[in-house]
C-alpha positions, 0 to 999 in steps of 0.5 A: 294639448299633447301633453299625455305623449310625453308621459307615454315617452317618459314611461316607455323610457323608464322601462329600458332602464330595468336591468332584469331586461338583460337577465330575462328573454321571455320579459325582454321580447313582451317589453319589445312587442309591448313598446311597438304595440304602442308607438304604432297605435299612438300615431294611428290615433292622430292620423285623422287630425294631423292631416286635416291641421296639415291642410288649414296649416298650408292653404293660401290666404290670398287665393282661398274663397269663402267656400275654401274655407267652410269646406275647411271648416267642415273637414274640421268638424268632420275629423272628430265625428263618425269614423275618424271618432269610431277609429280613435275609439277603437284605438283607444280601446287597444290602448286600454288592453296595452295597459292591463298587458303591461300592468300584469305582464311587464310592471311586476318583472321590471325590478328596479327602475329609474323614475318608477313613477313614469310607468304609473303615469304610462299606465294611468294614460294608457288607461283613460286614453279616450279621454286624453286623446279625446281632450288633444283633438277637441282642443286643437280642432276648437281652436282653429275652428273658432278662427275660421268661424270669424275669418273675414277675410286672409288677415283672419285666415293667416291667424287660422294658418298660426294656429294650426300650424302651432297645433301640428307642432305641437302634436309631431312633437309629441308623437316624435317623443313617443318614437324616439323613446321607443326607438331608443329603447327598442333599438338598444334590446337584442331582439329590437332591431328586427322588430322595428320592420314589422311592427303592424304585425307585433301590434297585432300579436299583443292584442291577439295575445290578450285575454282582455281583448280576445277572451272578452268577445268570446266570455259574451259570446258563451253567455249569449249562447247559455242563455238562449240555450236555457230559454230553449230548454225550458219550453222543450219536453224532457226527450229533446232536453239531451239535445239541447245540452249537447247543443251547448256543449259544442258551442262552448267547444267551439268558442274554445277552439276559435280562441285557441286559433284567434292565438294561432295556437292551432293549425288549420288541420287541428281546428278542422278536426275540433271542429268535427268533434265538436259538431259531428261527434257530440250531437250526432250520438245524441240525434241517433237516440231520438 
């Protein structure tokens, strides 16, 4: 069912064998946040299903009531419906950005690796983890719904407990191997040892680094704004026409700046100032001339 942890273990692994990690600052601390990145979007995917499994897993055969138990099998079904599902998405789609973040910035710098086909299998998780992750918790739900579904009395819902219990294991298994290996390889690097506090933050960095996860947002948000902009001049007259390019100008302006400060490349003072340039500066000359 988990079986795709253990690739994301193997591939994090592989990687602390490069020795261009000891050579290379700049690759040593992408590998750092990149490792912590995904060991903290890994165990976020399983929250939901690991803490319903820990309920069926431990509930008491003898004192459980009928309406135990379908409120169990609810929670079941619920665990891979609307926002658990919508986290697990979310998620995943990190995990995808992670991918091509490693595939550009980090693979092609690694040198010679031990195993180098555990980083293509990293990659290749990494890249479907929707479906992977999707497959693990389909799996594991089904199973112990199936049990409880035909439970009629504690035999059957000890055989439930069995299940679950089996599946979290299996799946504590597998997320141990993902933070062992990032421990391991993180722990090792110079830099690592701090970073291991505060890797919420370092997983937000990557992603907020990213031009497939910012740059994404912001691409839509020019084409949205071109192309009602076009839609305006063309049933505008020829004297508001300035206006109208003006119009698009400071909004491409302003996408850029918003960029720029997603990536805390800009102070609060120098978006202010972007911002004036933006909005005062090109369209009040242009308004004046009307």
């Amino acid at each position: 069912m988990f079986d795709h942890l253990t690739d994301i273990g193997n591939g994090l692994l592989a990687i602390g064998t490069s020795p261009e990690l000891e050579k290379n600052t700049l690759l040593r601390e992408k590998v750092i946040d990149f490792v912590n990145a995904v060991g903290v979007h890994v165990q976020t995917a399983y929250a939901d299903v690991h803490s319903v499994l820990s309920e069926v897993a431990y509930i008491s055969a003898s004192n459980a009531t009928e309406a135990d138990i379908r409120g169990l099998q609810k929670k079941l079904a619920d665990s891979f419906i609307r926002d658990p599902i919508a986290r697990l998405g979310t998620v995943c789609h990190q995990l995808d950005v992670l991918a091509q973040s490693f595939s550009t910035d980090i693979q092609p710098h690694l040198g010679v690796v031990k195993d180098r086909e555990h980083l293509d299998w990293l990659f290749w998780v990494l890249t479907n983890s929707r479906h992977n992750f999707m497959v693990g918790v389909t799996t594991a739900i089904k199973s112990v719904v199936g049990l409880l579904d035909g439970c009629d009395g504690p035999d059957g819902l000890r055989e439930a407990r069995v299940r679950a219990r089996s599946a979290q294991e299996e799946l504590r298994n597998g997320l141990d191997k993902v933070n062992k290996a990032r421990f391991q390889l993180v722990g090792s690097l110079p830099e690592g040892t701090n970073s291991l506090l505060s890797v919420e933050s370092i997983a937000d960095k990557v992603l907020r680094a990213s031009p497939w996860f910012t740059g994404a947002f912001y691409l839509a948000t020019s084409v949205v704004l071109l192309t009602a902009l076009t839609i305006v001049a063309s049933n505008v007259s020829a004297v508001a026409l300035p206006i109208v390019v003006g119009a698009a100008f400071a909004g491409l302006v302003l996408v850029g700046v918003l960029q720029l400060r997603n990536d805390n490349k800009l102070s609060e003072h120098g978006f202010l100032t972007l911002v004036d340039l933006a909005l005062r500066r090109v369209l009040l000359p242009i308004s004046r001339k009307r």
